[in-house]
N, C-alpha and C positions, 0 to 999 in steps of 0.2 A: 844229232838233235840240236835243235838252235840253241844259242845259249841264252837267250829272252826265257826260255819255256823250262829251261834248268832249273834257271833259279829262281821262279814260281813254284817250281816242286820242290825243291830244297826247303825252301821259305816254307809251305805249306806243310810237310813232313817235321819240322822245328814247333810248330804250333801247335801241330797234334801229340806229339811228343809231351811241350810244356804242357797241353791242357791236362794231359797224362800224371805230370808230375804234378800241378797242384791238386788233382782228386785222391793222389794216394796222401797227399799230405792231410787231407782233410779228414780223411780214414783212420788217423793216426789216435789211436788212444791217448785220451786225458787222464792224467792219475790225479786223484782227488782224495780231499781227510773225509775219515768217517768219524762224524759226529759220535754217534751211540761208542765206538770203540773209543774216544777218548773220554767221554763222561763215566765208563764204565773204569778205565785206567785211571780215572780223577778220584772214583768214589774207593778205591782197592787204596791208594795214596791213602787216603785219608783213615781208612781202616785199620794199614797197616803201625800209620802213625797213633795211632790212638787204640792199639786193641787191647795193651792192660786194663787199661781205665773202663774201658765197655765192658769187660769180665771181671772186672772187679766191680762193676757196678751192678752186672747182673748176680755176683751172687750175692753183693749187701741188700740188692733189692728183694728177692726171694726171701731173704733172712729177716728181713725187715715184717713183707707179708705174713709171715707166720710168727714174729715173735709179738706184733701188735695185735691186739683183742680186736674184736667186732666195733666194740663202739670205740677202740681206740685209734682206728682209721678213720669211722667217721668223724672225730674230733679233730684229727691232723688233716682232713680233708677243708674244714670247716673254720679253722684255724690259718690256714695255708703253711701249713708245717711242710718242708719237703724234705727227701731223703736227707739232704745234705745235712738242714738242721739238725738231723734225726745221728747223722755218722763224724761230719764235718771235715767229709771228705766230698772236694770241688770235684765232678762227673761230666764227662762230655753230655753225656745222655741227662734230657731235661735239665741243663745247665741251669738256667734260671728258676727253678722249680718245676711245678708239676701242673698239665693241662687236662684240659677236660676230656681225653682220653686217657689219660694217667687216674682218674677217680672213675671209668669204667670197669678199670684191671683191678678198682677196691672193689668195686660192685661182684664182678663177676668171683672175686676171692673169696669173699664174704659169703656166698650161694654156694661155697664149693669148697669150703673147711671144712667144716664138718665131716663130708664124706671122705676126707684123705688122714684126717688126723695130724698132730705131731710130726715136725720136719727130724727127717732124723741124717740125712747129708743130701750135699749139690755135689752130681759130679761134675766135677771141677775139665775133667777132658771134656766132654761131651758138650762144651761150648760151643759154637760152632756161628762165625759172623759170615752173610753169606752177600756179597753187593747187592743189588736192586735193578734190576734191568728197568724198570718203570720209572716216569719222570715224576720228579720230588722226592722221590725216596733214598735214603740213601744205603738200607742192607737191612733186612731178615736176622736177629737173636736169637739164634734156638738154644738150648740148654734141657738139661736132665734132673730130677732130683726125687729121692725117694722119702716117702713118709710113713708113715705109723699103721695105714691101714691099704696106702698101696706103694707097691716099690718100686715105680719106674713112673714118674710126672713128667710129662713132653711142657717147658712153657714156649711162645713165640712172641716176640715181638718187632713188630715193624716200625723200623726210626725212620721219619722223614729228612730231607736235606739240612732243617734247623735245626737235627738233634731232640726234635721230642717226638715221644712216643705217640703214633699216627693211628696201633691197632694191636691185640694182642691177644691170645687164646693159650688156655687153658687143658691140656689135653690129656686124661690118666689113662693108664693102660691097664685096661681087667683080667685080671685072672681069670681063669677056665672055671672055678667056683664060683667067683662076682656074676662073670656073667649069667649063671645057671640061676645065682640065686635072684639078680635082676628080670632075667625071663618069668621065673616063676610067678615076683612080685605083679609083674607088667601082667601075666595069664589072670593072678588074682582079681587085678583091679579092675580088669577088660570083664570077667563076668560075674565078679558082683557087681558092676552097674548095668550089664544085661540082667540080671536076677530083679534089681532093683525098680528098673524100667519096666518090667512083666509085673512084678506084683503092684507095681503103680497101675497099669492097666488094668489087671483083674479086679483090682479095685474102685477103678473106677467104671469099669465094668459090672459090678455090683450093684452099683448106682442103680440103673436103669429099669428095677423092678421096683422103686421106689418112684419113677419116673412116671412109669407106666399105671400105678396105684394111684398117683395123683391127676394121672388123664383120664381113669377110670370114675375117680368120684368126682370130678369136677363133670363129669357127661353124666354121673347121676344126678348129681346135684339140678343140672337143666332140665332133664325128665321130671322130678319132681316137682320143679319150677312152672313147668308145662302142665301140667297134670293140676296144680293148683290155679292156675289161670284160668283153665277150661272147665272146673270147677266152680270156681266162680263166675266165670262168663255163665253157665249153665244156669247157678242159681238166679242169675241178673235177670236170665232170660223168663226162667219159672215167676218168680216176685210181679214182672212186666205182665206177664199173662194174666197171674192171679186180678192184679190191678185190672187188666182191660176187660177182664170176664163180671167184673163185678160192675164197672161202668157201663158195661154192653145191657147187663141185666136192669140198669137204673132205667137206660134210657128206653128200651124195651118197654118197661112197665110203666113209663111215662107217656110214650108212643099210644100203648094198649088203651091206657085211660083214655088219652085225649081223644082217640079216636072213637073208643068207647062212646062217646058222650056227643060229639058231633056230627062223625061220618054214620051213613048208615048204609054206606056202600058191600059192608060185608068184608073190608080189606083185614086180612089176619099179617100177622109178621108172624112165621115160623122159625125163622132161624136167622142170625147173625154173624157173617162170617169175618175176620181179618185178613185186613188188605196186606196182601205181604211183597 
């Protein structure tokens, strides 16, 4: 083979090679941070570093909710009292006091005492701080505590990344009696106001023969109204007659005379009759 023609194949063969080599390079996985796994390692940091203080805050807060009266939350709401004041103990959670989701968890305590009664302990294990996958937030509070009329209270609360309280629920757990005796009240209430809704109808229901009474004399009423008109039309009519029979007869006898006396043609007027 000529050696011109070699080393255009060579050369050629080296090219296809290289272009070889940079397609596999470009193929070459990038390793890259994940975002979410390190926001999630950021907020565990942060929990880990601060998790007495968050369970300590959630059981002075519980203990607080039940040891202040109805109107003595709304006072400290109103007031800007917050836990701190209240223990004087500094808390990660609503450091600065207390936001307008923090006087919802009054709202909704205050609707929901009654039914549980008297704190009678927080379990203390059953804390439980959990991160937040969702952005702003920074971890889920769950916690336990049992009261006077039920022994097992689920609370939650959701801190956002500032440390205040973003959202929170309230959640008892009924016994196999509660809920029998809730079913029952709920079946009560469901048909006395079907009971109440029937005897409202049948009553008003009732009505309508009083309805019917006053559409019957008010059509008497027009008959009678009728009957007096026609009545009177009548007699209008009679009176008219009387009067025309009497003028009939003047003029008649006025007629008779005159004619009497003038004509001698023999003309009689026998009868008069109206023009109708």
């Amino acid at each position: 083979m000529n050696k011109k023609y070699l080393k255009r194949v060579i050369s050629l063969l080296c090219m296809i090679v290289m272009c070889f080599g940079l397609t596999a390079c470009g193929f070459k996985e990038s390793k890259t941070i994940d975002t979410a796994s390190v926001k999630m390692q950021s907020k565990q940091t942060i929990i880990d570093t601060y998790e007495t203080s968050i369970k300590q805050w959630v059981i002075d807060f519980i203990t607080y909710l039940d040891a202040r009266s109805e109107d003595g939350l709304i006072s400290d709401a109103n007031n800007n009292i917050s836990l701190y004041d209240i223990t004087g103990n500094r808390y990660l959670v609503n450091y600065y006091g207390f936001n307008d989701s923090t006087v919802q968890v009054y709202n909704t305590w205050n609707a929901t005492r009654d039914e549980l009664g008297k704190l009678n302990k927080i379990d203390t294990d059953s804390i439980k701080i959990t991160p937040s996958k969702e952005t702003g937030k920074l971890c889920v509070i769950s916690a336990n505590a049992a009261y006077e009329k039920n022994e097992e209270v689920n609370f939650e609360f959701t801190i956002d990344d500032e440390y205040y309280i973003t959202g929170a629920a309230i959640n008892p757990t009924y016994s196999t009696s509660q809920k029998l005796y809730k079913a029952a009240m709920n079946t009560v209430i469901g048909m006395g106001t079907v009971f109440v809704v029937l005897v409202f109808i049948s009553f008003i229901i009732s009505l309508f023969k009083f309805i019917n009474k006053f559409q019957n004399r008010k059509q008497e009423q027009k008959e009678e109204d009728k009957i007096d008109d026609k009545e009177i039309v009548e007699n209008n009519e009679s009176e008219e007659l009387v009067d025309d029979l009497e003028l009939v007869a003047v003029i008649t006898a006025a007629i008779t005379a005159y004619e009497g006396e003038k004509n001698s043609n023999g003309l009689v007027i026998r009868s008069i009759r109206r023009k109708r």
